[in-house]
C-alpha positions as CSV (number, residue, x, y, z in Angstrom):
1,X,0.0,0.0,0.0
2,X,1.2,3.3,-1.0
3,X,0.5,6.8,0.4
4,X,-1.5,7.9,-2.7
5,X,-3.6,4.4,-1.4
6,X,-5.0,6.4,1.5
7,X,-8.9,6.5,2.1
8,X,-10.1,10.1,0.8
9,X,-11.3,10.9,4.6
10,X,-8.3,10.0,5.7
11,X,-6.6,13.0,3.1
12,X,-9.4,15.1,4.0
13,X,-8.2,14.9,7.8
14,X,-4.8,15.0,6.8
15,X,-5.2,18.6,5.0
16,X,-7.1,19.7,7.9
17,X,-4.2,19.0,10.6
18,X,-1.5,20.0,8.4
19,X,-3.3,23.5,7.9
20,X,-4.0,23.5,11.6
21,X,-0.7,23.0,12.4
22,X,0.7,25.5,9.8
23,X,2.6,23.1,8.2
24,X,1.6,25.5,4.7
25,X,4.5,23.8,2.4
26,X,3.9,20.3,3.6
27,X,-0.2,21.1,2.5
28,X,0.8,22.7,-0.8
29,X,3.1,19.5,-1.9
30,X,0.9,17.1,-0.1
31,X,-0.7,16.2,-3.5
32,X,2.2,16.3,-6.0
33,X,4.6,14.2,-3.4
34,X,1.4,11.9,-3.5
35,X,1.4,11.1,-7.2
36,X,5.7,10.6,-7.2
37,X,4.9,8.6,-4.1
38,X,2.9,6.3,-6.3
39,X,4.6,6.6,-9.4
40,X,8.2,6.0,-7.5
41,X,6.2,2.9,-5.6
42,X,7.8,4.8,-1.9
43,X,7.2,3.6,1.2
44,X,5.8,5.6,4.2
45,X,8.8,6.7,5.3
46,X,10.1,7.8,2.4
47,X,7.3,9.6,1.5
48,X,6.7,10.9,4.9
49,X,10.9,12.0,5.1
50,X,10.5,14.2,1.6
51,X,7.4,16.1,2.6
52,X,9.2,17.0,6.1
53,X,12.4,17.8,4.3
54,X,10.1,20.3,2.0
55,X,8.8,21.9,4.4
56,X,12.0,22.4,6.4
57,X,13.7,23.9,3.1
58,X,10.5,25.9,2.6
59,X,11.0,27.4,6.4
60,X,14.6,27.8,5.7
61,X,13.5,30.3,2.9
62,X,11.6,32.3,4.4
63,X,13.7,32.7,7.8
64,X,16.7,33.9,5.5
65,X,13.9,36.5,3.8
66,X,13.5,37.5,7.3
67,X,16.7,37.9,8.6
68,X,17.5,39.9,5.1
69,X,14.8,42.2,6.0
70,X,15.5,42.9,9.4
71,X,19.8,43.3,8.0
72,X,18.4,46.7,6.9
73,X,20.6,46.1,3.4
74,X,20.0,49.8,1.3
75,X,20.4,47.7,-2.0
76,X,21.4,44.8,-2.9
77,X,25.1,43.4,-3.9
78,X,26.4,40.1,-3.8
79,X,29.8,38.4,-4.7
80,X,28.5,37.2,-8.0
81,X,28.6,41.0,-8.9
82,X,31.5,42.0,-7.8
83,X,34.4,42.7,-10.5
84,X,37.1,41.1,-9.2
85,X,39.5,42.4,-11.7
86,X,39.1,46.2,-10.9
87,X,40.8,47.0,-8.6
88,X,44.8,45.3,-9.1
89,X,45.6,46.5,-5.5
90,X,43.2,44.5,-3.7
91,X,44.1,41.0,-1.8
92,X,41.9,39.1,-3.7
93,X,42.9,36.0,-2.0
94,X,42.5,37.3,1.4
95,X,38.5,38.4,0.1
96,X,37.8,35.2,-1.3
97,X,39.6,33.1,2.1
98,X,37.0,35.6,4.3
99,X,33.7,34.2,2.1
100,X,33.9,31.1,4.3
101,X,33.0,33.1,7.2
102,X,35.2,32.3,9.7
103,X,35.3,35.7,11.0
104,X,32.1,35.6,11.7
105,X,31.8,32.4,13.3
106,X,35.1,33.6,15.2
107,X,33.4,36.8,16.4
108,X,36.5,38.9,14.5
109,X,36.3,42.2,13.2
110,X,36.9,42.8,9.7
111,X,37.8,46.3,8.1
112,X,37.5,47.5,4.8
113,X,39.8,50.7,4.1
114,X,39.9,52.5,0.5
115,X,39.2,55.6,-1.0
116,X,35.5,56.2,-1.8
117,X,34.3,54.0,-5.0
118,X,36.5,51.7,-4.4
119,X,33.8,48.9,-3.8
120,X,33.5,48.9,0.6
121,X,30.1,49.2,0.4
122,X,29.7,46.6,-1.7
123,X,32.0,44.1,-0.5
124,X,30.1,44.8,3.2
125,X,26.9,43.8,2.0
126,X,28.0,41.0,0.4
127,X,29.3,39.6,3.2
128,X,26.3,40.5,5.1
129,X,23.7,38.8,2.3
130,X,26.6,35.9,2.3
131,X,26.0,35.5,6.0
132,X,22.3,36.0,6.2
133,X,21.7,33.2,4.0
134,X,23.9,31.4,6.2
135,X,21.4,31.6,9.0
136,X,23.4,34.8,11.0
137,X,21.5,37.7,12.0
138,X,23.3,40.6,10.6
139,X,23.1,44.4,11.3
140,X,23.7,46.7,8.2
141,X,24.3,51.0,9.5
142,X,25.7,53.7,8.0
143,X,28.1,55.2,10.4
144,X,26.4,58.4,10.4
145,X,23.4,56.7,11.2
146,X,24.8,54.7,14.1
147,X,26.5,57.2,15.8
148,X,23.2,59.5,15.3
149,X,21.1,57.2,17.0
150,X,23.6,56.1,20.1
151,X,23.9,59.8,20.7
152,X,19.9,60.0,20.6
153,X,19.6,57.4,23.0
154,X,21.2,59.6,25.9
155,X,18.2,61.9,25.9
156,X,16.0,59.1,27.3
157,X,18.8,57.0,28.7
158,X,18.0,54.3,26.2
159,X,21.9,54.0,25.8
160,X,22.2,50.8,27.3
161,X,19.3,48.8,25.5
162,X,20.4,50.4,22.5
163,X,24.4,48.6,22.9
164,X,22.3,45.5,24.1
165,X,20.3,44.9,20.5
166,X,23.7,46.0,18.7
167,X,25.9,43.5,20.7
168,X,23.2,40.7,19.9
169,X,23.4,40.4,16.4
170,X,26.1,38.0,15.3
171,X,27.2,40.7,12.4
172,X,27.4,44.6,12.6
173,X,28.2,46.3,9.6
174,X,29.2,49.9,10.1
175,X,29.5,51.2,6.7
176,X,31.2,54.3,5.1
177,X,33.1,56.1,8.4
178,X,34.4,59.2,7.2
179,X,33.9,62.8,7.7
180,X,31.4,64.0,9.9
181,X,30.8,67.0,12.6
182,X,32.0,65.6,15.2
183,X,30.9,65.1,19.0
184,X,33.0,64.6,22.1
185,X,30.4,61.9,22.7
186,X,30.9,59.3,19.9
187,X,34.3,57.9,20.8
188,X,32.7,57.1,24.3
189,X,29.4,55.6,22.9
190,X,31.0,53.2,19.5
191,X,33.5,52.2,22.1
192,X,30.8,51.0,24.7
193,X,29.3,49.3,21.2
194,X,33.0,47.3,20.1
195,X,33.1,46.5,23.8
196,X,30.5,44.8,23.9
197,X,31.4,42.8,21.2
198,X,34.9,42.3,21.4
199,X,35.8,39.1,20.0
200,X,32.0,37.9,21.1
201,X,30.5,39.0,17.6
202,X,31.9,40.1,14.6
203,X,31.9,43.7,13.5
204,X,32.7,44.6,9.8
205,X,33.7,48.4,9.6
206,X,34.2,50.0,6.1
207,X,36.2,53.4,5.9
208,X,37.7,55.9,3.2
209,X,39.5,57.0,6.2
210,X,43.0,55.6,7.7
211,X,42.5,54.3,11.2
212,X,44.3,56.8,12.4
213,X,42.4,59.4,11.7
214,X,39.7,58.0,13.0
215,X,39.8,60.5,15.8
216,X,39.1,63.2,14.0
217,X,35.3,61.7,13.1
218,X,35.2,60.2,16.5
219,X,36.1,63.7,18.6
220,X,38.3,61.9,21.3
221,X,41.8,61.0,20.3
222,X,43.2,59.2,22.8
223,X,40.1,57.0,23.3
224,X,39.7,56.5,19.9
225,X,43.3,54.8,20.2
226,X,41.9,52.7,22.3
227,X,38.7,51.4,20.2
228,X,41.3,50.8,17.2
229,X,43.4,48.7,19.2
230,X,39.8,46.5,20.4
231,X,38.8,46.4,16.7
232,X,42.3,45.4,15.9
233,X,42.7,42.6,18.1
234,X,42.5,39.5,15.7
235,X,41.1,41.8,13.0
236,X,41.3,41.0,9.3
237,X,42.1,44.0,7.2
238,X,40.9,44.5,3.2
239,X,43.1,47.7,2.6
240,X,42.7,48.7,-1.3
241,X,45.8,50.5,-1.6
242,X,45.8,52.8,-4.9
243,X,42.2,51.7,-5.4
244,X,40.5,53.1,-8.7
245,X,37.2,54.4,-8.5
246,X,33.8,53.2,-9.9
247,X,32.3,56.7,-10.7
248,X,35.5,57.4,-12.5
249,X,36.9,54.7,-13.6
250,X,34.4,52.2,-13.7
251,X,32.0,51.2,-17.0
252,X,29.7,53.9,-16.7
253,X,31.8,56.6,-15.5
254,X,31.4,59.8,-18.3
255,X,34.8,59.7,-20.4
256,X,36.1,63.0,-19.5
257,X,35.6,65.2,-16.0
258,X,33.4,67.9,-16.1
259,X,35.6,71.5,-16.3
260,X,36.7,72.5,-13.1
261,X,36.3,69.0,-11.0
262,X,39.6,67.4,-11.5
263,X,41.0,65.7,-8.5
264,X,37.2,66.5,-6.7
265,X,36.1,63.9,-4.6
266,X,32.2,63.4,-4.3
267,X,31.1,62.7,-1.1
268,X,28.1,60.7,-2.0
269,X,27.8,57.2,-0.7
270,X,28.1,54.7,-3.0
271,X,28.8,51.1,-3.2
């Protein structure tokens, strides 16, 4: 006897449960896994094993769409886009050795130094889709953005939650730190964040700045010092040294410079 065999009640009952118990894929392939059931001439278990497995790749699906959602991505980029070739001065190997994620499973920081164009935002999010699908929460901010909302969060003394939900995540992506007005306040409030985390989650930080002038965004020096050397500890760094940019260089790039913009830099974000 074969599950396709089954008395019609006994599929009508079956449906019933399976939508009771919100077991959605299961119901929707219930029929079709019936007829290869009976074709293939499966046993129960068989059957029974490849309906389950259908609706754990179904919920597997739709947790990753989840987690995507709540990353909080502002476009999408993946590896599969990523032009390899374009930038000469990049450790390619060292990119490609870091897709297996050990960082993040390691709780490491990672940080991705170039001049702006150069690809950081892109290569951050592709780690962070590359992650996501691999069943990690991850965190997507801009820098501007993070260190506008920890410096919110001391008007209503939500400081403390707010580090809380940032430590939790098992990737934080702080994209694009550059140039911004800043406040004696930051260094104190990204440090509580990267303490938090230190080598307990993994923290990807993308900047067209060199680290040491990170103080100068940051508005404490000396402390400053002191959240580099956290980061730093067991840190993987992607430094594109010389790296071309993609609104300049790159395919769609107009071929000549507007009069009067040579050696500009536009301070537009952009992957």
């Amino acid at each position: 006897m074969t599950p396709r065999d089954l008395p019609s009640t006994t599929l009508d009952e079956l449906r019933r449960d399976l939508d009771k118990l919100g077991l959605k894929a299961m119901l929707a392939r219930l029929d079709s896994a019936l007829d290869e059931a009976a074709q293939l001439e499966q046993g129960y278990v068989t059957f029974l094993a490849g309906l389950v497995r259908h609706e754990v790749l179904s919920r597997g699906d739709a947790s990753a769409q989840r987690r995507m959602k709540a990353a909080g991505f502002p476009f999408a980029r993946t590896f599969d886009t990523f032009d390899w070739t374009f930038q000469p001065g990049m450790n390619v190997q060292l990119v490609k050795d870091l897709m297996n994620l050990d960082f993040v499973r390691q709780g490491r920081a990672l940080l991705l130094l170039g001049k702006p164009g150069t690809g950081k935002t892109h290569l951050s999010i592709a780690f962070g889709t590359l992650a996501v699908l691999h069943g990690y929460n991850v965190l997507f901010l801009s820098a501007r953005k993070l260190l506008t909302q920890l410096y919110a969060s001391l008007a209503d003394a939500s400081t403390d939650r707010l580090v809380a939900r940032l430590a939790r995540c098992d990737l934080l992506i702080v994209d694009d730190l550059r140039h911004v007005p800043p406040r004696p306040e930051y260094a104190t409030l990204f440090m509580e964040v990267v303490e938090a985390r230190h080598l307990k989650k993994s923290t990807l930080v993308s900047s067209n700045l060199s680290v040491k002038d990170w103080g100068r965004v940051l508005g404490n020096t000396t402390l400053t010092a002191a959240l580099v050397d956290r980061l730093m500890e067991r840190a993987h760094v992607v430094n594109i040294k010389n790296g071309r940019s993609h609104r300049t260089c790159g395919p769609d790039a107009p071929e000549e410079m507007p009069d009067g913009l040579e050696g500009t830099v536009r301070e537009d974000p952009q992957p």
